[in-house]
C-alpha positions as CSV (number, residue, x, y, z in Angstrom):
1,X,-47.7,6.0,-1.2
2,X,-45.3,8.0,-2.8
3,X,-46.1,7.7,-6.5
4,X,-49.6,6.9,-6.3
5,X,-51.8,10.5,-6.3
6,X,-55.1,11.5,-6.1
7,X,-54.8,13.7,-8.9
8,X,-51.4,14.1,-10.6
9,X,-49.0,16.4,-9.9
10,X,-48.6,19.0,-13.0
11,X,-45.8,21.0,-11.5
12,X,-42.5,23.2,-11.8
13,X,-41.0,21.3,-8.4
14,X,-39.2,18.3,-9.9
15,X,-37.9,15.3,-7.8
16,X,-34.9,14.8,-7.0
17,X,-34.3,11.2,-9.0
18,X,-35.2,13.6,-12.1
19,X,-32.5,16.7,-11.4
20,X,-30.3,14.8,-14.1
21,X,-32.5,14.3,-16.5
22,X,-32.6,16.4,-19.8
23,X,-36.0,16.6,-21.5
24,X,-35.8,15.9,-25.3
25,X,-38.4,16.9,-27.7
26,X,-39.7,15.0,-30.1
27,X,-38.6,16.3,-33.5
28,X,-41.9,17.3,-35.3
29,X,-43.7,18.0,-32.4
30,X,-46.9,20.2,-32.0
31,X,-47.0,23.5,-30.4
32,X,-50.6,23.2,-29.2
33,X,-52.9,20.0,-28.2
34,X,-56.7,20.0,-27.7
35,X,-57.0,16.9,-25.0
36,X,-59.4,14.5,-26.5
37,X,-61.5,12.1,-24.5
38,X,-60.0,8.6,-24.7
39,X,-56.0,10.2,-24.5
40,X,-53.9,9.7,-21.6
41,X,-50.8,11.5,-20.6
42,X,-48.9,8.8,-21.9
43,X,-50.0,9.6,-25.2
44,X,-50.0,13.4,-25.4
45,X,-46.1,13.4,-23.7
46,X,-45.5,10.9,-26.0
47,X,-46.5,13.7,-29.1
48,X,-44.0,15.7,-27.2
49,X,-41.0,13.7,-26.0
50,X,-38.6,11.3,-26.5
51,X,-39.3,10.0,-23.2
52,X,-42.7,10.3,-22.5
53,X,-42.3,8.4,-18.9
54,X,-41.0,12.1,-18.0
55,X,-44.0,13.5,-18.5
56,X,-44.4,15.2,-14.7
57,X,-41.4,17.2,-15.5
58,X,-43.6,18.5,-18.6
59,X,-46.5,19.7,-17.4
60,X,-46.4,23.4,-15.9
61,X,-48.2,24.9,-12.9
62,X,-50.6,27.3,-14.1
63,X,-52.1,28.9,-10.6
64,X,-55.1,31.1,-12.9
65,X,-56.9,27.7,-13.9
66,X,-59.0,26.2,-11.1
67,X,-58.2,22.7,-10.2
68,X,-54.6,22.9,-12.0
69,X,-53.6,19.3,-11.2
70,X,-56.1,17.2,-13.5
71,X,-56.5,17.7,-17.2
72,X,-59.8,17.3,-19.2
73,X,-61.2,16.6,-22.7
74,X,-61.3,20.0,-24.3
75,X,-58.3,21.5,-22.7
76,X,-55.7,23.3,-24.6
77,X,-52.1,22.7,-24.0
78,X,-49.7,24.9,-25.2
79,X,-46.1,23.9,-25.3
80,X,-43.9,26.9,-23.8
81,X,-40.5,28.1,-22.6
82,X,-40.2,29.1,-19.0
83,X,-36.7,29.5,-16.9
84,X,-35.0,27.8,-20.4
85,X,-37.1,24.8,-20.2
86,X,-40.3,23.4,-22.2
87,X,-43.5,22.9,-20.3
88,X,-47.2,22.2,-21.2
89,X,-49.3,25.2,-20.0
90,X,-52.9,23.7,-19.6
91,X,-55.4,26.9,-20.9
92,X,-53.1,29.4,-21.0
93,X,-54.1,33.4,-20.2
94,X,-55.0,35.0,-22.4
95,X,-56.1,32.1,-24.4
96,X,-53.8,31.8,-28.0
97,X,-55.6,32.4,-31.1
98,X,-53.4,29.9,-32.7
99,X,-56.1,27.4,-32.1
100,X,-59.6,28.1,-31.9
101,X,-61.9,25.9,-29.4
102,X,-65.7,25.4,-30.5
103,X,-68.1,26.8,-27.3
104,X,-68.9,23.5,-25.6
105,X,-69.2,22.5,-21.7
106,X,-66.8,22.4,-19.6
107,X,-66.0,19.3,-18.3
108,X,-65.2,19.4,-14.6
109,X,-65.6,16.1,-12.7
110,X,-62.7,14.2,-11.8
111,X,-63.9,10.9,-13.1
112,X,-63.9,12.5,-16.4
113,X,-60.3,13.5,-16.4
114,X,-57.4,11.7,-18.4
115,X,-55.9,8.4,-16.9
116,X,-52.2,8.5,-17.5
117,X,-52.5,4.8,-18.5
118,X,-55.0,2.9,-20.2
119,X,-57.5,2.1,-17.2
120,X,-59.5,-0.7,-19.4
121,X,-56.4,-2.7,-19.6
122,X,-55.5,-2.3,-15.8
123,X,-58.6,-2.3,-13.8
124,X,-59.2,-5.6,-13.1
125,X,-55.7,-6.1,-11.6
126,X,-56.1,-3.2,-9.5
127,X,-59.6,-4.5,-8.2
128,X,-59.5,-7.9,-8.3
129,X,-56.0,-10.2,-8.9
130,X,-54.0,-10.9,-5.9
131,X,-50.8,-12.6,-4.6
132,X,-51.0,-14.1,-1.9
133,X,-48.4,-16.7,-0.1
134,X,-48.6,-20.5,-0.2
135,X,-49.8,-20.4,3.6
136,X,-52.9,-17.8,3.5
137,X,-54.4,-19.5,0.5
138,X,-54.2,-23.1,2.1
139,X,-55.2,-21.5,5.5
140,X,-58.0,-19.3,4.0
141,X,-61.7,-21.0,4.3
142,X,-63.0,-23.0,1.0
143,X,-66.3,-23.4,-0.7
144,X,-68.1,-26.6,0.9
145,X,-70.9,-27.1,-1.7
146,X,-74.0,-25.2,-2.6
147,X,-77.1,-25.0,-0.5
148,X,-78.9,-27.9,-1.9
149,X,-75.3,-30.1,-2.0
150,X,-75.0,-29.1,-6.1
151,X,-71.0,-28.9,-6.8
152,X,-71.2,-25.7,-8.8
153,X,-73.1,-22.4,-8.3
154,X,-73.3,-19.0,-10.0
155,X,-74.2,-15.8,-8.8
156,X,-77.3,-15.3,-7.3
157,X,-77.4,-19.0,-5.5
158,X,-76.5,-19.7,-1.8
159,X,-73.8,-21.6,-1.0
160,X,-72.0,-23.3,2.2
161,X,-68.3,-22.6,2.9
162,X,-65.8,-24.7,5.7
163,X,-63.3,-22.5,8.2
164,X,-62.5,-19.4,9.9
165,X,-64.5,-16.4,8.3
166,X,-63.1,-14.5,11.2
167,X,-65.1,-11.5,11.6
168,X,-65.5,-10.4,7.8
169,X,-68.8,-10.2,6.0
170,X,-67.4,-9.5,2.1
171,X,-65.1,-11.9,0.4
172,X,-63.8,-12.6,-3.1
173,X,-63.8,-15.8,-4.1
174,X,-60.1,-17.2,-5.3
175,X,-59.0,-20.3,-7.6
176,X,-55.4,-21.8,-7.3
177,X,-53.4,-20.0,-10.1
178,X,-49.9,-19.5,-11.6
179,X,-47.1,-20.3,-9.1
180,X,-44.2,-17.3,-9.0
181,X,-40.6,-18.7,-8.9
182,X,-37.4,-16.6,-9.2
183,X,-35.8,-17.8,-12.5
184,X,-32.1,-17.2,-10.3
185,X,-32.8,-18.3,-6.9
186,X,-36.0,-20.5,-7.1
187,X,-37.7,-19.2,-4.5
188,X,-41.1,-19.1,-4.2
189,X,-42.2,-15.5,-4.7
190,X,-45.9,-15.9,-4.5
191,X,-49.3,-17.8,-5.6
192,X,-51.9,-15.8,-8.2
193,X,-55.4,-16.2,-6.6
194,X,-57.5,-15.6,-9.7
195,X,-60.3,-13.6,-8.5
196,X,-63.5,-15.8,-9.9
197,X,-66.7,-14.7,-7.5
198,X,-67.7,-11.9,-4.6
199,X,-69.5,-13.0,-1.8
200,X,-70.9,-11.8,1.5
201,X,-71.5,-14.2,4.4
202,X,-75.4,-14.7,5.8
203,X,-75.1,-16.5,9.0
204,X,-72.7,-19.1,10.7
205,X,-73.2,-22.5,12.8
206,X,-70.1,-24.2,14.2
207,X,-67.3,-24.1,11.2
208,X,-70.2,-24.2,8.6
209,X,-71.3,-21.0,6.9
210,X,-73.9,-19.7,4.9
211,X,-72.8,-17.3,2.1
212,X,-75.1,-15.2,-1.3
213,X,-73.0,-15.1,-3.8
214,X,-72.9,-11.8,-5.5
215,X,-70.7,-11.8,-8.5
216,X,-69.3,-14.8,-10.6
217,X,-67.1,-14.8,-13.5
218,X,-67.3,-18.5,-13.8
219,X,-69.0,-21.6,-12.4
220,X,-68.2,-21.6,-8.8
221,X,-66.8,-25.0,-7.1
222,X,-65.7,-27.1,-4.4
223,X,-63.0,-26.3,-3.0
224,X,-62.1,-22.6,-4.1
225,X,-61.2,-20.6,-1.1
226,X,-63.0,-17.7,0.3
227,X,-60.4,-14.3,1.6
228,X,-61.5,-11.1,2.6
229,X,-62.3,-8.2,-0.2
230,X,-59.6,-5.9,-0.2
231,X,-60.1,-2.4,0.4
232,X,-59.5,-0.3,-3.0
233,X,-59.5,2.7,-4.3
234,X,-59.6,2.2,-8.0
235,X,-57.0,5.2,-9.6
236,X,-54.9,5.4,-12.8
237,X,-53.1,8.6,-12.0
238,X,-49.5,7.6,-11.0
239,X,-46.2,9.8,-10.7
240,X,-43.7,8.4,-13.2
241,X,-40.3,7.7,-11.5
242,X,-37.4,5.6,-11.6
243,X,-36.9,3.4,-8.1
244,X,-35.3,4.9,-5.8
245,X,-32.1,2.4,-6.0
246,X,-30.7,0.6,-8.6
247,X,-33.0,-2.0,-9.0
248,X,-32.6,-5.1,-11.8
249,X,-35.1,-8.2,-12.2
250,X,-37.5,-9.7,-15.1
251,X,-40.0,-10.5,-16.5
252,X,-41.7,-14.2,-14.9
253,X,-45.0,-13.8,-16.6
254,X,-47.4,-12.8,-19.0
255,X,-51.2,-12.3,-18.4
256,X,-52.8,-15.1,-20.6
257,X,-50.0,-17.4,-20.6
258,X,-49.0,-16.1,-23.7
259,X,-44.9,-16.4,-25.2
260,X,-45.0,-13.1,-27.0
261,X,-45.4,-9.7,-25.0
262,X,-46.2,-6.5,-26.7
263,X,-47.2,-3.0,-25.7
264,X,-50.0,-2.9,-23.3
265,X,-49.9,-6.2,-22.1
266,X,-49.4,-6.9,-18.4
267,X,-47.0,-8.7,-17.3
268,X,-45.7,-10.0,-13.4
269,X,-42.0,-8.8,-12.0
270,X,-39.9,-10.6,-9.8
271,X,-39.6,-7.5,-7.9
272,X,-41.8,-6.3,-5.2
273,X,-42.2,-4.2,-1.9
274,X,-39.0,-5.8,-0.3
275,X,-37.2,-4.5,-3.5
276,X,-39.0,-0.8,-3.3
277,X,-41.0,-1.0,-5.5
278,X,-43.5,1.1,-5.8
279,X,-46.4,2.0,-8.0
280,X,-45.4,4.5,-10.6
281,X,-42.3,3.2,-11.0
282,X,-40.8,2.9,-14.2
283,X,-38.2,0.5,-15.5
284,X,-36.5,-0.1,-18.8
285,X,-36.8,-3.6,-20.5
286,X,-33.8,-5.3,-22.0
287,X,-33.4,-8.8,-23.9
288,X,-30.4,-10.8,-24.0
289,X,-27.7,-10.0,-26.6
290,X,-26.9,-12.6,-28.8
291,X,-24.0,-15.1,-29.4
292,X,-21.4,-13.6,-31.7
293,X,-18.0,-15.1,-32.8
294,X,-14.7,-12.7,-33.0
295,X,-13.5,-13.4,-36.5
296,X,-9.9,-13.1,-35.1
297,X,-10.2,-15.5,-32.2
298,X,-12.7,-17.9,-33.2
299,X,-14.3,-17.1,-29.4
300,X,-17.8,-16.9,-28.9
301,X,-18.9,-14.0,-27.0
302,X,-22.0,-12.7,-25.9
303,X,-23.1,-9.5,-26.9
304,X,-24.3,-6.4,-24.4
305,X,-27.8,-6.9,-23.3
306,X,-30.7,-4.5,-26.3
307,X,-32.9,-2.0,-24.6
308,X,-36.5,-2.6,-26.0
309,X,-38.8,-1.4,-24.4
310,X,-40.2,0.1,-21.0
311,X,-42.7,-0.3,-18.7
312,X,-44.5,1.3,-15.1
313,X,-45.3,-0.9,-12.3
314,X,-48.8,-0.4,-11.2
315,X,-50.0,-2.5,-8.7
316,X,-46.9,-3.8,-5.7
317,X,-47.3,-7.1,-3.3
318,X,-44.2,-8.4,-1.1
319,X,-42.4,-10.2,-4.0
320,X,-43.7,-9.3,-7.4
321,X,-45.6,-6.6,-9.1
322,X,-47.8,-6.2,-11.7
323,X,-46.2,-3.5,-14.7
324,X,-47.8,-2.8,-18.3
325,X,-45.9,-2.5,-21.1
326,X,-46.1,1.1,-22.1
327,X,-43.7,0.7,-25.2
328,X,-42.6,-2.3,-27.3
329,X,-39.5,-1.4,-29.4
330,X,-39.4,-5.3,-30.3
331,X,-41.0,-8.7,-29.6
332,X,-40.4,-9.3,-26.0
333,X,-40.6,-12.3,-23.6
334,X,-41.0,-14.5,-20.5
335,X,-37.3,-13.9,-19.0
336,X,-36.5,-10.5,-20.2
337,X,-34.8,-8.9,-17.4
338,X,-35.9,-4.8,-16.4
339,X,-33.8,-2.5,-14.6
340,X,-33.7,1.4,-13.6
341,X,-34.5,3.2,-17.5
C-alpha cells in the first residue's frame, strides 16, 4: 500500500500531492518537545502546526540517530530551520542544553514507539469489523447449533456449523449488521459483519462440521455465519495524504448508531477502493450551509457548504472505508459530505 508503512517516514523527500502546500506554524508554539508515552504524532504536529495532517512534511531526517524513522517516549524534538523551512529534528547532535533530559533507558522496541493515531480507538476495526457483499455473507457457512443441540454457546464450547468450510481451519464468527446505501444513488455499498466469535474447525462429516470456539464477545447463535479470519497485520503508522484525485462523498455512519459525531469517533464513508481510497488518506469534512433569504429579493438561497472538521481513512474495502475523526471544529453528523482538505 502506498500510505500504509511499517514505520513512518520522517523525511526531507516530500510527495508530490504536498509540493503546494505551505507549512503554517502554530502561533505560540514550542521550540523543543520531550515525546511522552501515550502522545501520537497527531498530537505533537498539532503543538506545532496549523495543519497537523502535514505532519510528514515536519519531521526531518536526522542520518546520526539509529533507526531514524520511529519516534519514542523520551525523545527530544527540536523544531529547526533547514533549506528555509521548519522541521522536527528527533535528538539532535550535539544535544541542546535548552532542555535537560533525566538519565533513564532508552526505549528501543518498535511496539513501544508512538502510533500517529489513537490505536485504542481503532484496533478493533483493523482486526475484526468487515464489509462484506450481500452474496458472501448469505453464501458463507452458518452456525447449526451447539454440540449437545443448545441454541447459544460461548467460548470454550463445541459447536456444529452447515456449508462449505472450504479448506480453512480459523474463522471469525459474523452477525448480520448495518446495511450501507449511497444516500445519492441507493446502491447498495456493502453489509457490516459484526465480528462476534473466533473459531477453528475440528473435524468434518458430509456438510456438518465440528468447530471449538475460541473467542466470544457475545452469546453465540443459530444462524450466524462462519468466514475465514483475515490475515492482519495490526499497525497505526500511516502516511498522511490527500487522494490522489479529487475525490467528494459522506459520511453514511456512525459506530454506535449514534446522531452526533465528534472527534475520535469512527465513522463509515461512502467511498472505497473503486474511488482510491486508500489508508492514510485524509479528507476534509464539511456540513451543509444553511438557508438564507436576500433582503433585496426576498429569494431564499443556500449558503456555501462550512468546513468543520477532518478526518484520515484507516481501514479501505471495495465501497466504503472506515475514517476517524481527528478534529471536530463543530457538532457533526450522519450525511455530512468529505472531500480532498
Amino acid at each position: 500500500m502506498r500510505k500504509t508503512v511499517l514505520g513512518l517516514l520522517f523525511c526531507a523527500l516530500l510527495s508530490a500531492a504536498h509540493a503546494g502546500d505551505v507549512l503554517s506554524l502554530k502561533a505560540g508554539h514550542p521550540q523543543t518537545y520531550v515525546v511522552k508515552r501515550g502522545d501520537t504524532l497527531w498530537d505533537i504536529s498539532a503543538m506545532f502546526l496549523d495543519d497537523p495532517w502535514l505532519w510528514p512534511e515536519l519531521w526531518y531526517y536526522n542520518p546520526q540517530v539509529e533507526n531514524p524513522h520511529l519516534i519514542y517516549p523520551g525523545d527530544l524534538l527540536k523544531l529547526m530551520w533547514v533549506d528555509g523551512k521548519p522541521v522536527l529534528v528527533r535528538n539532535p547532535e550535539p544535544r541542546d542544553t535548552v532542555v535537560k533530559l533525566t538519565p533513564q533507558m532508552r526505549i528501543s522496541d518498535v511496539s513501544d514507539a508512538i502510533p500517529a493515531i489513537p490505536l485504542d480507538v481503532i484496533a478493533p476495526f483493523l482486526t475484526r469489523s468487515r464489509v462484506v457483499d450481500e452474496g458472501e455473507l448469505e453464501s458463507a457457512p452458518y452456525v447449526l447449533a451447539g454440540k449437545r443441540g443448545n441454541i447459544v454457546a460461548g467460548a470454550g464450547d463445541e459447536i456444529l456449523g452447515r456449508g462449505d468450510f472450504e479448506d480453512a481451519k480459523n474463522f471469525g464468527i459474523y452477525r448480520r449488521g448495518k446495511v450501507y446505501v449511497d444516500p445519492r444513488s441507493r446502491e447498495l455499498l456493502g453489509i457490516e459483519a459484526i465480528d462476534i466469535g473466533t473459531a477453528h474447525l475440528l473435524h468434518t462429516e458430509g456438510d456438518i462440521s465440528t468447530l471449538a470456539l475460541n473467542r466470544s464477545t457475545q452469546e453465540i447463535r443459530r444462524a450466524d455465519r462462519f468466514l475465514p479470519l483475515e490475515s492482519r497485520q495490526l499497525t497505526a503508522r500511516f502516511e498522511p495524504q490527500a487522494p490522489d484525485q479529487d475525490t467528494r462523498g459522506s459520511i453514511i455512519a456512525v459506530e454506535g448508531g449514534l446522531t452526533q459525531i465528534g472527534s475520535m469517533d469512527v465513522v463509515t464513508l461512502n467511498l472505497g477502493e473503486r474511488n482510491a481510497i486508500e489508508a492514510g488518506d485524509v479528507m476534509a469534512i464539511y456540513t451543509t450551509g444553511v438557508m438564507v433569504r436576500d433582503p433585496l429579493t426576498g429569494e431564499r438561497l443556500q449558503a456555501p457548504d462550512v468546513r468543520a472538521g477532518i478526518l484520515m481513512v484507516f481501514r479501505v474495502f471495495d465501497k466504503v472505508s472506515y475514517a476517524l475523526v481527528l478534529k471536530a471544529e463543530q457538532t457533526l453528523k450522519v450525511g455530512d459530505k468529505v472531500r480532498n482538505p
